[in-house]
Structure formats: structure tokens, C-alpha cells
N, C-alpha and C positions, 0 to 999 in steps of 0.2 A: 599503491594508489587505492582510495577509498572508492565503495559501490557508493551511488549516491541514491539515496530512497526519495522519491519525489512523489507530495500526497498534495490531498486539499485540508490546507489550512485552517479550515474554517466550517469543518464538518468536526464535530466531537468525535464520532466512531473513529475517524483518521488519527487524530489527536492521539488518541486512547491506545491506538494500536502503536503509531509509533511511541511512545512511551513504552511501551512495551519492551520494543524492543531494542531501544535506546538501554532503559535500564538493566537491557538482557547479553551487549553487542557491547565487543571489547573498542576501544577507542578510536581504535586506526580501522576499524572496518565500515563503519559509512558514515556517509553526510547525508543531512538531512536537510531538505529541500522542499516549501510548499509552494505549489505552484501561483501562488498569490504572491512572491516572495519579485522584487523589483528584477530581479536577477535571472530569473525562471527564462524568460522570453529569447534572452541573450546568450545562456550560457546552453540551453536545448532548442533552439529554434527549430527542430525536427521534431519535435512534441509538442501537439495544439493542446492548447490552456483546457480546450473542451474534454480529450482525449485524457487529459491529467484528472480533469472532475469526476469522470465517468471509473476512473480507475486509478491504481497506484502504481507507480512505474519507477524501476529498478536499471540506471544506468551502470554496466559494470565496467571496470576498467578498461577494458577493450571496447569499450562505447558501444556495446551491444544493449539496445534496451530490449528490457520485458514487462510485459504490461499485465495486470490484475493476477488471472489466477496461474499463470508463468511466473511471477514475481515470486509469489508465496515458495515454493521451496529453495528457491535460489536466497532466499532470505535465511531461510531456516538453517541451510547448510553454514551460513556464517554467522550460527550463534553455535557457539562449543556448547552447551546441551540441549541442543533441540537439534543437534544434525538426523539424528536416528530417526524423526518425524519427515523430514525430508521424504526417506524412504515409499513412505505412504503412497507418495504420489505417484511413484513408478507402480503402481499395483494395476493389473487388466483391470478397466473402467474408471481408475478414480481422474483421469484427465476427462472426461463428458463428466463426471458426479461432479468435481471442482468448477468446471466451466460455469455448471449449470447455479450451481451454490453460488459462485464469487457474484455472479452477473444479477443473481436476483438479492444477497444481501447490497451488494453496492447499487443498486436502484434504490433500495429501501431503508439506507442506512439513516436518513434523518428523520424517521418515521421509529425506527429501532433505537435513534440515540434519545427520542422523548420518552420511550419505553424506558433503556434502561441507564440513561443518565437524566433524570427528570427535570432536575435544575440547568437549565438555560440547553432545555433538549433537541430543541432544534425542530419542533412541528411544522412550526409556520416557515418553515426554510424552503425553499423549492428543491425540488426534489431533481436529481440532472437523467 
């Protein structure tokens, strides 16, 4: 059974990153899911729409979800070359330096995507 990645749809930084790792994640390892998708409400009714905007959330097969910066290496470990990044995250402190990073890029992220995707970057987008 596939993890299923659930992002916002409609932020470019989201966009960007699951492309990422879409292009990086062998076939049978997730589905991808934006939470603007008709589908979202019905198939996680345990995940608020708001909760999804604020952050990226990783159903795994055992319907455990994990949200933002919990997400990131449970991601990581299911790309065959990026498992070893993983690691990182078990290091004394990097769960407070990740917390602190994930929660203030994903505030800022449509402010960061007119920086560095300028074409249709997303300034005037409200920020969640």
C-alpha cells in the first residue's frame, strides 16, 4: 500500500517540492493528494483542510499521519537515495532546528515562491 503525500495544491513551493519527489519515488510508494482535490474531505475526514494548508501531511499505510516537519524524513526514507538524509534528523537538536525551520518556511512560503519562482509567484496570495 501506497504513503499518500497530501500538500496544497495551489501554493508553487508545494508544487515544486512534490515534484521533487515524485520524480525522485519509485511508483508504488505514494499517492499524491492536494488537499483542494474533491476527494481530500472524504477520503481524510480526520485532516482539517486548514491543517493541510498550514502544512504537508503524510498518510502511511497503517493510517498514521504525520504532519510538516515529522513528514520530511518519513519521506525521505522512501526515496532509495535520499534514505541516508533521513539520518539527520535523529541528530541531538535537529527535531527543535526542523520544527523551528519547517513552521517558519511554511508561513512564508508564498512570499519565498515570488522570490524564487517569480512567474506566477504567488505575492499576492494569502499567506495561511
Amino acid at each position: 500500500m501506497k504513503a499518500v503525500l497530501i500538500y496544497d495544491g495551489e501554493c508553487p513551493v508545494c508544487v515544486k517540492a512534490v515534484g521533487w519527489v515524485r520524480a525522485r519515488a519509485r511508483p508504488e510508494t505514494f499517492e499524491f493528494l492536494s488537499c483542494h482535490s474533491e476527494s481530500f474531505p472524504t477520503r481524510f475526514p480526520s485532516i482539517e483542510k486548514d491543517a493541510c494548508l498550514r502544512a504537508m501531511h503524510l498518510v502511511l499505510p497503517d493510517r498514521t499521519v504525520l504532519a510538516g516537519e515529522r513528514a520530511v524524513p518519513e519521506i525521505l526514507v522512501r526515496l532509495p537515495r535520499y534514505r541516508f538524509a533521513a539520518r539527520f534528523f535523529g541528530l541531538p537538536g535537529a527535531g527543535i532546528f526542523s520544527r523551528v525551520f519547517y513552521r517558519w518556511f511554511a508561513g512564508h512560503r508564498y512570499r519565498l515562491a515570488g522570490f524564487f519562482f517569480p512567474v506566477g509567484g504567488g505575492r499576492d496570495r494569502k499567506e495561511h
